[in-house]
DORORO-36067 format. One line per field, with one value per residue (C-alpha): residue number from 0; residue in one letter; x, y, z. Coordinates in steps of 0.001 Angstrom, whole numbers, plus 500000, padded with zeros to 6 digits. Example, Ala and Ser with C-alpha at 12.3 -4.5 7.8 and 13.67 -1.06 7.14 Angstrom:
// DORORO-36067
firo: [0  1]
dolo: [A  S]
c1: [512300  513670]
c2: [495500  498940]
c3: [507800  507140]
//
This chain:
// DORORO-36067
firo: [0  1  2  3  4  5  6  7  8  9  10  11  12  13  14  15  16  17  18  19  20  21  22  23  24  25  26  27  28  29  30  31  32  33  34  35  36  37  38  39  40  41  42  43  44  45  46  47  48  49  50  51  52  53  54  55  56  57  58  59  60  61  62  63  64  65  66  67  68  69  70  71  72  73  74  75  76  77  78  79  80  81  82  83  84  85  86  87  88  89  90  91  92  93  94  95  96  97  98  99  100  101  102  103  104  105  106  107  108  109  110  111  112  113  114  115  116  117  118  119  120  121  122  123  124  125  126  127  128  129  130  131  132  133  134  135  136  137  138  139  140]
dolo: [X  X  X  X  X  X  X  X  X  X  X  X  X  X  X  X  X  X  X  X  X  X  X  X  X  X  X  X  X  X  X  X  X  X  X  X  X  X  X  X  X  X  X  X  X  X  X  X  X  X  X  X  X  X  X  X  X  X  X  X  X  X  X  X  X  X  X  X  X  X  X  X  X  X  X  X  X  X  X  X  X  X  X  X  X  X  X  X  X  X  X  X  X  X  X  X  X  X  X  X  X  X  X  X  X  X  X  X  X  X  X  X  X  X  X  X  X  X  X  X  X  X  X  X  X  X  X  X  X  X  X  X  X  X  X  X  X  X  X  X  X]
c1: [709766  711450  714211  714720  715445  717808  720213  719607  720895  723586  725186  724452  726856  729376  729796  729667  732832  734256  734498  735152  738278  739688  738809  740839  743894  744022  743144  743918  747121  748257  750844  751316  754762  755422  757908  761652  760509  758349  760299  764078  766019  763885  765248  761864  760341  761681  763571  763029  766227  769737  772977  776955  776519  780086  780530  783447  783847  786661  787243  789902  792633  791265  791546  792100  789383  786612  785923  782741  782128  779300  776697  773202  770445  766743  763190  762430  765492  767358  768165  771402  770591  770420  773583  775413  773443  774631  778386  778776  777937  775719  774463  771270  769169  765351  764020  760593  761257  764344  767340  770109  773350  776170  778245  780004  782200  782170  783872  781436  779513  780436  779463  777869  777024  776890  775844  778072  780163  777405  776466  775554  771215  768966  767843  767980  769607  766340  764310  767550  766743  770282  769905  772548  775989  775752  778450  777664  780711  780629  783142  783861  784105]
c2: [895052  893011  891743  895487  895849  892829  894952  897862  896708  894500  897872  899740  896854  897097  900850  900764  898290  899673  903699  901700  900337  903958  905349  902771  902850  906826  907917  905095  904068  907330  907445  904084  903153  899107  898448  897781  893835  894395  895626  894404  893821  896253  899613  900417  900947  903228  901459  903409  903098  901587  900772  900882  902862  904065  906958  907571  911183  910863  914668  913299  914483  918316  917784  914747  912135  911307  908401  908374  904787  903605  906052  905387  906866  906904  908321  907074  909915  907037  907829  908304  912122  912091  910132  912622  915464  914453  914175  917134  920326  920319  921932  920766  921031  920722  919282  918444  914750  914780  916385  916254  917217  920298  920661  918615  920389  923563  921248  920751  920551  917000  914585  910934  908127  904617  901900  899174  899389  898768  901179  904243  904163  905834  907277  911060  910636  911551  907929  905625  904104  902628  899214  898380  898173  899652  901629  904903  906613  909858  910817  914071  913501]
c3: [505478  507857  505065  505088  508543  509246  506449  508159  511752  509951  507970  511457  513158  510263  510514  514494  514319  511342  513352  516851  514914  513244  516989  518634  516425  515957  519696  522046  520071  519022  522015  522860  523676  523912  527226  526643  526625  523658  521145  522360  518702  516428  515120  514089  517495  519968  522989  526384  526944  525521  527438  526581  523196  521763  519678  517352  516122  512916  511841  508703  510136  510656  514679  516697  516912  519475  521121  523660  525914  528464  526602  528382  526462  528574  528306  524718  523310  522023  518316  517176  517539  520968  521847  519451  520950  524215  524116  521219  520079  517027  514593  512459  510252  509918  506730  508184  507620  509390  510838  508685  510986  509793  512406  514907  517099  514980  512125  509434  507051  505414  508209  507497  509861  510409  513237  513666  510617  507963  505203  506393  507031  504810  507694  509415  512353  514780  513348  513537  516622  518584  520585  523218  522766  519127  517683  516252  513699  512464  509524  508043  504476]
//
């Protein structure tokens, strides 16, 4: 009986840790937000804030181009949604796993984006995350 018993207690330990473990990372981590220190350099976290973002509006010649400078973006609404969202009018839409944009300045639809002159991201535009001085282009194709 007392073989028994030492199993018993050790699968009681292992199951303790094992739910203590889901609990932590699902509850306590579920809103956890690393400081602008933390995660400085990686597009996959959100920054609190970024600094001196630039975006370039090119409408192909339907209306003149726009060129926005010294964009500060704050409270963790630093996509490139939100620095778009705050110099232009917009239209979107809502796929559920992402916003896919229309409409910039009632010219649209047609629009694709890039960050710093590389290939446009695989990304909607609400989970690419900017980092300062970055250099958002929209172009109406």
């Amino acid at each position: 009986m007392g073989n028994r018993n030492k199993y018993i207690i050790v699968a009681l330990i292992g199951f303790t840790s094992f739910f203590l473990l889901i609990l932590f990372n699902f509850i306590i981590l579920q809103n956890y937000q690393p400081n602008d220190n933390q995660n400085n350099g990686n597009r996959n976290l959100k920054q609190f804030s970024v600094e001196n973002i630039t975006l370039i509006i090119d409408y192909s010649g339907i209306k003149s181009n726009e060129k926005f400078e010294n964009i500060n973006l704050t409270n963790y609404e630093t996509t490139v949604y939100h620095a778009l969202l705050n110099c232009c009018d917009v239209i979107i839409q809502d796929y559920g796993w992402g916003l896919f944009v229309v409409e910039i300045n009632n010219v649209g639809p047609g629009w694709v984006y890039s960050v710093n002159n590389d290939p446009p991201p695989s990304k909607p535009v609400n989970l690419f995350y900017l980092l300062d001085n970055d250099i958002i282009k929209w172009k109406h194709v």
